[in-house]
Every structure is written in structure tokens, then in C-alpha cells.
C-alpha positions, 0 to 999 in steps of 0.5 A, a space after each residue: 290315223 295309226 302308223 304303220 309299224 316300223 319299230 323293232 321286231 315285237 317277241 311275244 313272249 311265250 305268245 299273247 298271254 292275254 289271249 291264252 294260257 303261255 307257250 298254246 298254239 291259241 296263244 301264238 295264234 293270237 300274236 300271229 293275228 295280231 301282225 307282231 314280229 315273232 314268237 319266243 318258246 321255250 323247249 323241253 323234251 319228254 321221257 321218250 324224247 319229244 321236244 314240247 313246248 314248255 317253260 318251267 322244269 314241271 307242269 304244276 303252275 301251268 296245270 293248277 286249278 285243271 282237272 288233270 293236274 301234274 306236278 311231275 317234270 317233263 322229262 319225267 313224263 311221256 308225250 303220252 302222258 302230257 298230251 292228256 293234260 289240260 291247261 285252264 284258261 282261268 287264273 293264267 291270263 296276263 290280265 294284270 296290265 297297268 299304264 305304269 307297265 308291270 315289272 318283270 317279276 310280276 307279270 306272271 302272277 304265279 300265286 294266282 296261278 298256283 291257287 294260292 291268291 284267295 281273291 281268285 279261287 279257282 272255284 269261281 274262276 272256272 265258271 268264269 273261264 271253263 276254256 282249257 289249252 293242250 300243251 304242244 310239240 314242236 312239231 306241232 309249232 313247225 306244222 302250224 307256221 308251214 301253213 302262214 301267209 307271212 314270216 314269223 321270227 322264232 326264238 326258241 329257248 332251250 331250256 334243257 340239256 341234250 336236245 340239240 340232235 333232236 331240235 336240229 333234225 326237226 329244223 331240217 324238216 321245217 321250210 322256215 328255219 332261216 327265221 329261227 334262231 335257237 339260244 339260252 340264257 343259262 352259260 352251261 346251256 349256251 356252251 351246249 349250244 355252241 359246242 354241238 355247232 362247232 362238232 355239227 354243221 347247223 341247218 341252213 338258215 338257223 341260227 344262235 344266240 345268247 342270252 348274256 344279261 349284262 356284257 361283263 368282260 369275261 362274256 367280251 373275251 368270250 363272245 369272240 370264239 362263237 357263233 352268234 345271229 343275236 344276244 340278249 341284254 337285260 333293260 337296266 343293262 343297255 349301255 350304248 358303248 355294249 350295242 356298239 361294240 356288239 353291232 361292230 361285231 356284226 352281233 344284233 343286240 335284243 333286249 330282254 323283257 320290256 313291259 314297262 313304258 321306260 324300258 320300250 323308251 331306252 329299247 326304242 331310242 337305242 335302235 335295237 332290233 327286237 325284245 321279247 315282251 308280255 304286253 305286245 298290245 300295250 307296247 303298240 299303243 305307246 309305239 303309235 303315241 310316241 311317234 306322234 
């Protein structure tokens, strides 16, 4: 008989990538019908100023292989323009799960998805697979999520300079704000973020985090003079005597990606709140047997 879930809060990255291509409404769908925790997106904004959401700076990866494929950047196209473009469902699956785990560098098979891998030409793929994704405003997020029967955690990546009056406009709008928290793992993005929140009173409920990798002791003087919910710790740096002098600062401490059976050990053993993951389905599979 499985247990019922008690470990820490499940971010499917990007959304269950197993089901569909990253950062799609069918992607979040299926981490929702799966019952995991929460969500991490990344956020771009358009020419004319629509937040989309969207990880790399251009839309070659995830287009490759369509029949409108683009290898402009974002914010170089309209929301028009990127409304119209289809992402395929072959060769951007996160098939490639082993018992071992797959290393963070390796989960997103980019050469596959670029065309680039001869196993997997997209000639074949396509008649295997012929599903196609849009990609999403998030107004679009925020308007699916208003419709759910039980709370979803958001991590939102500002993955851009300049969206922070936009963002916070639309999270003023949306009833499910006090589960979104808004962070970046870039310094001069962060200083962004934490800036504007010290000019600008945020949203009620929203809040901020950082994704810092390591505690050094420059982000020890630092972390002090903001205003952060969480930070994010890489899996080789989560030291217990950093957690602790996080929590002592009432700071949540997340984990950075785990996909690996080892990191979902030290993630667990050290009680931290949640982590981002590719493999929402494998880590609970190894949660139930680990607590056998």
C-alpha cells in the first residue's frame, strides 16, 4: 500500500516533460493530475510586451523539427508571431530516465532536440509523434490555475530584464498569488528583483527568492539587506551548517534540480522544503520505497 505523500514540495520543472514538450499548458497540466506540489516556469516578455512563458533567449530548440520553426529571440517577436508557432511533441520528451538518475546536464537532450542526434531524425519522429504544443502567456497560466480545485506552488524565473511592473500587475490580478514566489538565478536579475521591491510595495502574498547555488560569504553579507521567502542551493552544496544558518533567518532553503537517487537522498535527509525536478514520477517511486 503507498503512502500517502509527506516529503518535500515536488517542482516539476518546466512542468512533467515526459508528458509534453517544457513550459506547455499540457505539461502543467500533467504535473497538476499528478498531485505534485508545484510548478517552475521561466518568463520572457514579447516586442510589444507580453510575458510568455519561455526558458531559452530564442525559440530554436524548442521549434526545431516543426513546421514553423524560429530561430528568432523573444523579444524580438510579437505575441502574434509566437502565438502561430508549433512546438512538436517528437524529439522533446524527457524520455531518457535511468535507475541510476540522469545528470543535470544531460536531462534535456539538446542534440535530439536540435535534430542533430542521426538516431532520431525527425523524419521518423514526426510520424511517430505528430502532436504539436503552443507556447503560453502567463495570463494564460494564471487563468488555468484560477480554475483548480487545490493550490499550486509557482516558481516563476525571471529569466529577463524589465518585467517586473508587468509581472506584478498581472499578479495583482490573479486570487493565487500568495503560492507564487518570483526569483532568478542571475545576480544582476535578483539585484532587479529586490530592487524594484524595495521602490515598489509587491503584491500581497507574493514573494521573492534567489537562486544563489552555493552560500559563499559575499551572498552571507548580502542575503541580510533583502527580502527573500526562499533560496536555492545547488545539490553538491547543501551543507547543513548553510541550511541552518538560512532557516535561522527564517529563509526556506529549495534545492536546485535533483534527478538523481543520491540527490533526492541528501534532499530528503536534510528536511529541505522542496526542489525543482525533472523526474516528478521517478523521485516518487523512490520516496515510497525509501520510506519502507
Amino acid at each position: 500500500m503507498k503512502k500517502q505523500y509527506t516529503g518535500p514540495w515536488r517542482l516539476a520543472h518546466r512542468g512533467i516533460s515526459q508528458a509534453a514538450p517544457e513550459n506547455t499548458l499540457e505539461a502543467f497540466r500533467a504535473a497538476y493530475h499528478a498531485g505534485i506540489e508545484g510548478l517552475e516556469i521561466d518568463i520572457r516578455m514579447t516586442r510589444d510586451g507580453v510575458i510568455v512563458i519561455h526558458h531559452d533567449p530564442t525559440l530554436e530548440r524548442l521549434t526545431c523539427g516543426s513546421d514553423t520553426p524560429c530561430i528568432r529571440a523573444v523579444e524580438e517577436c510579437t505575441w502574434k508571431e509566437l502565438s502561430e508557432l508549433q512546438l512538436p511533441y517528437a524529439n522533446h520528451l524527457m524520455d531518457n530516465w535511468k535507475p541510476e538518475g540522469v545528470p543535470e546536464e544531460l536531462a534535456v537532450d539538446v542534440m535530439r532536440q536540435l535534430g542533430c542526434d542521426e538516431a532520431h531524425p525527425y523524419e521518423q519522429e514526426r510520424v511517430r509523434e505528430p502532436r504539436m504544443a503552443k507556447l503560453m502567456r502567463l495570463s494564460d497560466l494564471f487563468e488555468w490555475l484560477s480554475q483548480l480545485t487545490r493550490r499550486v506552488i509557482v516558481e516563476i524565473e525571471y529569466k529577463a530584464s524589465g518585467m517586473m511592473p508587468e509581472l506584478c500587475k498581472q499578479l495583482s490580478a490573479f486570487a493565487g498569488r500568495s503560492d507564487c514566489i518570483i526569483f532568478s538565478g542571475e545576480p544582476a536579475l535578483i539585484d532587479e528583483i529586490q530592487d524594484y521591491a524595495r521602490r515598489n510595495p509587491l503584491p500581497s502574498g507574493v514573494k521573492l527568492g534567489a537562486n544563489i547555488r552555493r552560500l559563499t560569504e559575499a551572498w552571507k553579507e548580502k542575503i541580510p539587506t533583502m527580502k527573500l521567502f526562499e533560496v536555492g542551493l545547488n545539490i553538491e552544496a547543501l551543507e547543513r551548517e548553510d541550511i541552518a544558518w538560512l532557516r535561522a533567518k527564517n529563509i526556506l532553503v529549495f534545492s536546485n534540480l535533483g534527478d538523481t537517487p543520491e540527490g533526492w537522498q541528501k534532499i530528503c535527509t536534510r528536511n529541505l522544503t522542496g526542489f525543482k525536478t525533472n523526474y516528478a514520477a521517478p523521485f516518487t517511486e523512490w520516496w515510497q520505497a525509501w520510506k519502507e
